[in-house]
KENU-967033 format. One record per residue (C-alpha): y, x, z; residue in one letter. Coordinates in Angstrom, 1 decimal. Example, Ala and Ser with C-alpha at 12.3 -4.5 7.8 and 13.67 -1.06 7.14 Angstrom:
BEGIN
<site <-4.5, 12.3, 7.8>, 'a'>
<site <-1.1, 13.7, 7.1>, 's'>
//
This chain:
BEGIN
<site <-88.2, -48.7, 23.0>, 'x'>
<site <-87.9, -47.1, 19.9>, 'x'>
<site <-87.2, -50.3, 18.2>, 'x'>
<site <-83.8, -50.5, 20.5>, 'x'>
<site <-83.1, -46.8, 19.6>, 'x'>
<site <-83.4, -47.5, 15.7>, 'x'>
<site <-81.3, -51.0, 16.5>, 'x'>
<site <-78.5, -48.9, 18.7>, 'x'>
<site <-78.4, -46.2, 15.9>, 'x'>
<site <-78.0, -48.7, 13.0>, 'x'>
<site <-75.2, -49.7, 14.8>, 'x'>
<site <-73.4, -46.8, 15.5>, 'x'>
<site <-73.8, -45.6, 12.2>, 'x'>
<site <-72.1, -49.2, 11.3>, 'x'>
<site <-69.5, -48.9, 13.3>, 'x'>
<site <-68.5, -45.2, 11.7>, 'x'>
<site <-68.4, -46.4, 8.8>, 'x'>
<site <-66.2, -49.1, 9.7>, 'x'>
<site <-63.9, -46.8, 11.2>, 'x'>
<site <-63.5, -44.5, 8.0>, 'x'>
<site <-63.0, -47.5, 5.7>, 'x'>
<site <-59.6, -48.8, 8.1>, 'x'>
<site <-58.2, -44.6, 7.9>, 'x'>
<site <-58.6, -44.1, 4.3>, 'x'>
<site <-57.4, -47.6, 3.7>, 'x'>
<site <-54.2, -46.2, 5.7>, 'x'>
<site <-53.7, -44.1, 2.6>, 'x'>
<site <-51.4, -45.8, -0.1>, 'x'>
<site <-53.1, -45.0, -3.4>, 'x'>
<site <-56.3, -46.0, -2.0>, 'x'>
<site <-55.1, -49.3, -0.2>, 'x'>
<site <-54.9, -50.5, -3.8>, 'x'>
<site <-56.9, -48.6, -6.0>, 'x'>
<site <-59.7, -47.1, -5.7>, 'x'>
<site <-61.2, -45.8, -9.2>, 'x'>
<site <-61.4, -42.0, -9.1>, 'x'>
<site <-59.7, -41.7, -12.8>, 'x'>
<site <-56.4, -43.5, -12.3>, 'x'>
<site <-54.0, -44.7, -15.8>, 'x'>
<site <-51.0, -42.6, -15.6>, 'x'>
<site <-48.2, -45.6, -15.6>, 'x'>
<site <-49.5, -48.3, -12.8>, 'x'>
<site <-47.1, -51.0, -13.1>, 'x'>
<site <-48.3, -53.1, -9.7>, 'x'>
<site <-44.2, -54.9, -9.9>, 'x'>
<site <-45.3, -56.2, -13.0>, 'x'>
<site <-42.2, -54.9, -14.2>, 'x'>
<site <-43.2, -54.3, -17.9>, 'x'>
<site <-44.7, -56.8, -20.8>, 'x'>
<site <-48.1, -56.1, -21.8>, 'x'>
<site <-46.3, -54.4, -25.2>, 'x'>
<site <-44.4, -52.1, -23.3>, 'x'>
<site <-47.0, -51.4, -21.0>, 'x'>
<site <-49.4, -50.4, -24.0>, 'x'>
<site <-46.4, -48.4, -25.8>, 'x'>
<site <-45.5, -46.5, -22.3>, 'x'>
<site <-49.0, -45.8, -21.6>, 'x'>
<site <-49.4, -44.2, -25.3>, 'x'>
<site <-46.5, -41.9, -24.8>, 'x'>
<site <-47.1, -40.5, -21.2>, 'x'>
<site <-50.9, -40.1, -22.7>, 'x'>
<site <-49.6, -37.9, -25.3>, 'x'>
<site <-47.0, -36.2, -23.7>, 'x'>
<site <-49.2, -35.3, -21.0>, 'x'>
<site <-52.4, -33.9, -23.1>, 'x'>
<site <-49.8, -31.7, -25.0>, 'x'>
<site <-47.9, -30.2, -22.3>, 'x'>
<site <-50.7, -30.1, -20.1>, 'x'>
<site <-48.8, -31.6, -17.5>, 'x'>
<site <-49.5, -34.9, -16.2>, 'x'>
<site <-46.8, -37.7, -16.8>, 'x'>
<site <-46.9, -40.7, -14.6>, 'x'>
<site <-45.2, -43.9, -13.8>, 'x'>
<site <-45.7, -45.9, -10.9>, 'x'>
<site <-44.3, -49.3, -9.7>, 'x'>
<site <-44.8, -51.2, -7.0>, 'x'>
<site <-43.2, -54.4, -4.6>, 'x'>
<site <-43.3, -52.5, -1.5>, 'x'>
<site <-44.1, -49.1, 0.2>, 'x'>
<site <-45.2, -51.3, 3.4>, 'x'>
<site <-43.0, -49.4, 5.5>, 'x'>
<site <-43.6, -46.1, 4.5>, 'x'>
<site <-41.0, -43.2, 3.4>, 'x'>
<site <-40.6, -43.1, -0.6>, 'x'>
<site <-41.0, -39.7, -0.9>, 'x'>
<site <-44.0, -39.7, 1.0>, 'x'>
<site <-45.7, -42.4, -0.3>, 'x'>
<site <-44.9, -41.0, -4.3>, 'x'>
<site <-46.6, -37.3, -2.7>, 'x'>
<site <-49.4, -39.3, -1.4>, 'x'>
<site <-50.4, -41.6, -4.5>, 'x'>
<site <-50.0, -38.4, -7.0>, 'x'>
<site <-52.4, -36.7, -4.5>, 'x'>
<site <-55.3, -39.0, -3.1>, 'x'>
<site <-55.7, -40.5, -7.0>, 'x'>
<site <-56.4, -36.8, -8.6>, 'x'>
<site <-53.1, -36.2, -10.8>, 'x'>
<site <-52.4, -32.9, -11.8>, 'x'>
<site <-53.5, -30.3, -14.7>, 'x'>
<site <-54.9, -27.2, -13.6>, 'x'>
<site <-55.2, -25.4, -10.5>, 'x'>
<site <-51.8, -26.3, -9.2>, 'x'>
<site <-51.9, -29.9, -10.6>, 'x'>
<site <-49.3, -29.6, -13.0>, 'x'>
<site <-47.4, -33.2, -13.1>, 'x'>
<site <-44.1, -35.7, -12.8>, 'x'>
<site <-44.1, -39.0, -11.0>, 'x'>
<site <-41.5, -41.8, -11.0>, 'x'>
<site <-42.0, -44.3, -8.2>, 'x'>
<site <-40.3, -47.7, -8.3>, 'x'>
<site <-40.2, -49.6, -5.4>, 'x'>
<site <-38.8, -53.4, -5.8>, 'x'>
<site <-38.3, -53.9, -1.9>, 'x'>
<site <-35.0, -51.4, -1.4>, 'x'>
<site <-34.7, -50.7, -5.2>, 'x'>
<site <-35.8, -47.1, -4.4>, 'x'>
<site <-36.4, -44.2, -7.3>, 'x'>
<site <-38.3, -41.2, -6.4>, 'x'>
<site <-39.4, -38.2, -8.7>, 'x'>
<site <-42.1, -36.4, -6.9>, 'x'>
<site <-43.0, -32.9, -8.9>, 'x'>
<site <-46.0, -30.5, -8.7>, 'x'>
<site <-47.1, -27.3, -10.2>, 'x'>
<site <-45.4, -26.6, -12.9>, 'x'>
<site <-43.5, -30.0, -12.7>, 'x'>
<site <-41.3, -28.0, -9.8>, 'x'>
<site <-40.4, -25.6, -12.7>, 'x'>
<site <-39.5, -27.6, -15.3>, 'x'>
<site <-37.4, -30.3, -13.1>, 'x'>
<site <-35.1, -28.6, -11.1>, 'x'>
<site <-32.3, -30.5, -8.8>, 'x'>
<site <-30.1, -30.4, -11.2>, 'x'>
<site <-32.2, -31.4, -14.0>, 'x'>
<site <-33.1, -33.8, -11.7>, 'x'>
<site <-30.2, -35.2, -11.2>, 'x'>
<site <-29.3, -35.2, -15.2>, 'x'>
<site <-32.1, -36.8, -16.1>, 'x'>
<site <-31.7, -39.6, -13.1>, 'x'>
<site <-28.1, -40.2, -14.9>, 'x'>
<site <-29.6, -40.9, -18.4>, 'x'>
<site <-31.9, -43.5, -17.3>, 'x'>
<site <-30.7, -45.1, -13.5>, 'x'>
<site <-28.5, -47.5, -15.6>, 'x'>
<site <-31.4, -49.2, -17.5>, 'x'>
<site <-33.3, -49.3, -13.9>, 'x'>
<site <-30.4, -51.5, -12.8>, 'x'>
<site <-29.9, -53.3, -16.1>, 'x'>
<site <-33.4, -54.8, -15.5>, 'x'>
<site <-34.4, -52.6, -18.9>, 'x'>
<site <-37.5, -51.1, -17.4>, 'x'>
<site <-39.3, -50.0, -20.6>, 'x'>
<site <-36.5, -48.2, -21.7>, 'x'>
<site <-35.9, -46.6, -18.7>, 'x'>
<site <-39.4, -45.5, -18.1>, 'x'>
<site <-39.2, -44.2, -22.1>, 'x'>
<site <-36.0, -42.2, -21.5>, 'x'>
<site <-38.0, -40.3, -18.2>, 'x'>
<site <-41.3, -39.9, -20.1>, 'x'>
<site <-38.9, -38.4, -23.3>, 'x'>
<site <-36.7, -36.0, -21.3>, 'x'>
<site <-39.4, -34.8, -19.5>, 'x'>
<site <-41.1, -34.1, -22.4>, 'x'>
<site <-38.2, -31.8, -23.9>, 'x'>
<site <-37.5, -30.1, -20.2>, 'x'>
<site <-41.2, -29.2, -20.0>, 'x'>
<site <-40.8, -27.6, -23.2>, 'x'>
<site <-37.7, -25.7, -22.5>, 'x'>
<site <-39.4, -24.3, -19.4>, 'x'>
<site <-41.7, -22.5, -21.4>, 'x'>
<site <-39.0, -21.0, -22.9>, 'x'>
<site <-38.4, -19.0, -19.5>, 'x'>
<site <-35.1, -20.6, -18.6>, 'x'>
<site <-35.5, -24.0, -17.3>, 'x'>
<site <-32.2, -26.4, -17.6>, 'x'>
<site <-30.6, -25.8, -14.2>, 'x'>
<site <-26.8, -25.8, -13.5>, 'x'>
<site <-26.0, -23.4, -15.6>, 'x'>
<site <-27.4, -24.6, -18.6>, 'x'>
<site <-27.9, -28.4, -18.8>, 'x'>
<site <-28.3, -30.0, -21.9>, 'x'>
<site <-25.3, -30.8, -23.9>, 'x'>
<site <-25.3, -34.6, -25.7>, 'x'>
<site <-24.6, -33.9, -29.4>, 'x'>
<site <-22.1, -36.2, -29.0>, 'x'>
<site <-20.5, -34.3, -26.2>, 'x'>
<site <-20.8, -30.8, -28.4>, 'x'>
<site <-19.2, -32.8, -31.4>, 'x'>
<site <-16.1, -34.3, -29.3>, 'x'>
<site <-15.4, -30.6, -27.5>, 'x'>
<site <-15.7, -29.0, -31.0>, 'x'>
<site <-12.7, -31.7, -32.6>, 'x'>
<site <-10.9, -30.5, -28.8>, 'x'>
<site <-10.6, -27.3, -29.6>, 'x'>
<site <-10.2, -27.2, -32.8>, 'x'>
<site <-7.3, -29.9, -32.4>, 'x'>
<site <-5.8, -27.6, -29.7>, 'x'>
<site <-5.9, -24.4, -31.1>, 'x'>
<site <-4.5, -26.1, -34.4>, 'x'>
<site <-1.0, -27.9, -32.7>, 'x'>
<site <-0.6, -24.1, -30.6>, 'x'>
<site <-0.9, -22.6, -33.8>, 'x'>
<site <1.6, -24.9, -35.2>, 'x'>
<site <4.0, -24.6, -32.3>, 'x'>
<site <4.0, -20.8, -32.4>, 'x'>
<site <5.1, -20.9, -36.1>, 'x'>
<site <7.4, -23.4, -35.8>, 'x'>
<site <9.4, -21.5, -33.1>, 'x'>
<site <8.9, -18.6, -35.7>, 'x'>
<site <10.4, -20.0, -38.2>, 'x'>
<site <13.4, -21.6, -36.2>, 'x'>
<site <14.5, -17.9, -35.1>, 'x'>
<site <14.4, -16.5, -39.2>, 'x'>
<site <17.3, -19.1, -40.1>, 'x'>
<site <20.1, -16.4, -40.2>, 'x'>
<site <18.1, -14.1, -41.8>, 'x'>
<site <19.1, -14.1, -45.8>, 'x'>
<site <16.9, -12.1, -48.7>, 'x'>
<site <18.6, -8.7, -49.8>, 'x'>
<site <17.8, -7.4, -53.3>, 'x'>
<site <18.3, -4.0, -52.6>, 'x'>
<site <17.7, -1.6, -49.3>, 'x'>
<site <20.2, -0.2, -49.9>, 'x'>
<site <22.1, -3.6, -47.7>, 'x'>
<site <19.7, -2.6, -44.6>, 'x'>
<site <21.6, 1.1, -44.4>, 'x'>
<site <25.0, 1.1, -42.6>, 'x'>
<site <27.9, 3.7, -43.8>, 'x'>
<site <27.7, 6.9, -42.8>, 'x'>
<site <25.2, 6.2, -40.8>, 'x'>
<site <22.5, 8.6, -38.8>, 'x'>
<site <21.6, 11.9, -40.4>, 'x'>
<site <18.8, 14.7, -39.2>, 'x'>
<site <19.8, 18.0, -40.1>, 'x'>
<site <16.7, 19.5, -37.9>, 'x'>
<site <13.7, 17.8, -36.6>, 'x'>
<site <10.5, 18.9, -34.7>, 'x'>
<site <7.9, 17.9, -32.6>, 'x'>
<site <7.7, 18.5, -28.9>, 'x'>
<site <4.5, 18.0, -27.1>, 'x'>
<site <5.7, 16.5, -23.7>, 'x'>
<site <2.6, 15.7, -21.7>, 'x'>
<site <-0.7, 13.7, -22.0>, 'x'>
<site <-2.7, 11.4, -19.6>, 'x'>
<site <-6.3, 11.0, -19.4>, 'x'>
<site <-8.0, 7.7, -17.8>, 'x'>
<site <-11.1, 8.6, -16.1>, 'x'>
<site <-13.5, 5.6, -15.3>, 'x'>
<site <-17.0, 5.7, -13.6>, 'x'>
<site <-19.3, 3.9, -15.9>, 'x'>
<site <-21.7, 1.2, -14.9>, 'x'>
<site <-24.8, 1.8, -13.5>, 'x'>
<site <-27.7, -0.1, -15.0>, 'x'>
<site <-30.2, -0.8, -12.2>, 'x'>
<site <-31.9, -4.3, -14.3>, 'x'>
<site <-31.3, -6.3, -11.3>, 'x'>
<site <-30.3, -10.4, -11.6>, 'x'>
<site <-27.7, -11.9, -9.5>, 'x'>
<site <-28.3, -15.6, -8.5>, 'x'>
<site <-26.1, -18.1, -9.3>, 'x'>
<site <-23.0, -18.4, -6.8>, 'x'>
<site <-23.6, -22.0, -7.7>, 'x'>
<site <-27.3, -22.1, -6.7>, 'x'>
<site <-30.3, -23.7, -8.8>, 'x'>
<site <-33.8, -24.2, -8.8>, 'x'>
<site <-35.9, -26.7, -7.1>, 'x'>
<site <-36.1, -27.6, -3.3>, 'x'>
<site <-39.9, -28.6, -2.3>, 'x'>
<site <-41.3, -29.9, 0.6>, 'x'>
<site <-45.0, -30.7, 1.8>, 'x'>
<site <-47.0, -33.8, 1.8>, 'x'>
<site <-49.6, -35.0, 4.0>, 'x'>
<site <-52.2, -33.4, 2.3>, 'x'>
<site <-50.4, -30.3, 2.4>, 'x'>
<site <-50.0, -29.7, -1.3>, 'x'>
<site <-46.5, -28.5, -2.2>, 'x'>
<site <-44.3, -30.7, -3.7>, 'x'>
<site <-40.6, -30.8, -5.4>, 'x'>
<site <-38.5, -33.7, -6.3>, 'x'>
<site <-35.9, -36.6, -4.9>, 'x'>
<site <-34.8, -39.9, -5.5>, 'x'>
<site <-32.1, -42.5, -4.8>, 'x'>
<site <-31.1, -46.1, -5.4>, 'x'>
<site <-30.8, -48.3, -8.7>, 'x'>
//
C-alpha cells in the first residue's frame, strides 16, 4: 500500500512539473533562451555578420555600464502570433534587463515576419526617450532598417541613445520643444538668415537711395533758409497736460506651464506588471 502511495505521488509530482515547464515555455524570452544572464544584442534573424555582431555588442556593453542603463538589441523571425509591444515588454522582463531598482533600460525589437520595430523603455529609459524623441530617433535610423543596413542601423540607435541619456541628466530631456538640431540643419538656417536679412537690407537702401535723387549738396545753410522767412519775437513754454500709464506688474508665483503642444512619454503595463514606455512602427 505504501508502495502505490509513493508510485501515485511520484507521479503527481511528475505531472506538475510538466505542467509548469508548458506555462513558462508560453513566455517568449524563455521559449528560446533560458540562461539567467542574457547578452544585450540577441540577433535570433541572423541579421548581422559575426563582425558586426562583435562591434554592436562592444558598444551597447559600453554605453550601457557608463550610463547605467541597459542597451539592448533584439531580433528575431517571428513573434509567433504575439503583439510586438508585448512581446519586447516581456523579453526585457522575464531575461532580467534593467539597472537599478527600476531596471533602467532601451530595447529595439526586430521582427522579420511583418517587418515590425518596437522601442520598449523602462526606468529611466521612459525619461530619456520621450515620444518625440522617439519618433526623431526612429527617423535617423528606419531607413537603414529598410535598406537591409542592419549594423548601421542598430549603431545609429545604440549612439543616439547614448547622447539622449546624457542630455537627460541634464534635467531637460529632448522632447518637442527642444529636439536636437543636425549641424547641418543649424549651418543651412544660419546662411538663411543671414542671406535674408542681407537682400532686406539691401532693398531698404536701395529704395533709399532712389528717393535722394533730387536732392543736390548746398555749400552753405544759408540755401536751406527762405526770404524773409519765420521770425520769433517772444517765446515760452506752456505746460499743457501730462499722462501717466499705470500697469499691474506680474506676479511671480514659480509655477511651469505645460507645453500647449504636449511632451513626455506615454507608458503602458506589461504582463508582469512592470511599467513600461515606448512604440514602434514598420520598416
Amino acid at each position: 500500500m505504501r508502495a502505490l502511495n509513493e508510485r501515485v505521488r511520484g507521479r503527481f509530482f511528475a505531472l506538475l512539473f510538466m505542467v509548469l515547464v508548458v506555462l513558462v515555455s508560453e513566455i517568449p524570452a524563455f521559449r528560446v533562451f533560458a540562461a539567467e544572464d542574457m547578452p544585450r544584442l540577441v540577433d535570433m534573424a541572423d541579421l548581422l555578420s559575426q563582425d558586426e555582431e562583435a562591434d554592436l555588442l562592444g558598444m551597447l556593453d559600453e554605453v550601457s555600464e557608463r550610463q547605467q542603463v541597459d542597451l539592448v538589441v533584439v531580433t528575431v523571425d517571428s513573434t509567433q502570433g504575439q503583439e510586438v509591444m508585448a512581446y519586447a515588454d516581456d523579453f526585457y522582463d522575464y531575461n532580467g534587463y534593467g539597472f537599478g531598482e527600476e531596471r533602467d533600460g532601451i530595447l529595439l525589437l526586430i521582427s522579420m515576419e511583418e517587418r515590425d520595430w518596437w522601442i520598449s523603455t523602462t526606468g529611466y529609459g521612459i525619461t530619456a526617450v520621450t515620444d518625440a524623441g522617439r519618433e526623431y530617433m526612429s527617423e535617423r535610423f528606419i531607413t537603414d532598417l529598410s535598406e537591409g543596413d542592419y549594423g548601421a542601423a542598430f549603431t545609429s540607435f545604440a549612439s543616439l541613445c547614448d547622447a539622449f541619456i546624457t542630455q537627460a541628466r541634464t534635467g531637460e530631456p529632448y522632447d518637442v520643444d527642444n529636439l536636437p538640431k543636425e549641424p547641418f540643419e543649424a549651418g543651412i538656417n544660419l546662411v538663411l538668415c543671414f542671406g535674408i536679412g542681407f537682400i532686406i537690407a539691401l532693398v531698404a537702401t536701395g529704395i533709399m537711395r532712389s528717393q535722394l535723387k533730387t536732392v543736390h549738396r548746398r555749400s552753405e545753410a544759408d540755401n536751406y533758409i527762405a526770404d524773409n522767412g519765420m521770425q520769433l519775437t517772444r517765446k515760452s513754454d506752456l505746460f499743457l497736460y501730462r499722462q501717466i500709464d499705470r500697469r499691474k506688474k506680474a506676479e511671480n508665483n514659480n509655477t511651469t506651464t505645460p507645453s500647449s503642444s504636449g511632451g513626455g512619454s506615454s507608458t503602458h503595463t506589461s504582463s508582469s506588471g512592470t511599467t513600461h514606455g515606448g512604440g514602434g512602427g514598420k520598416f
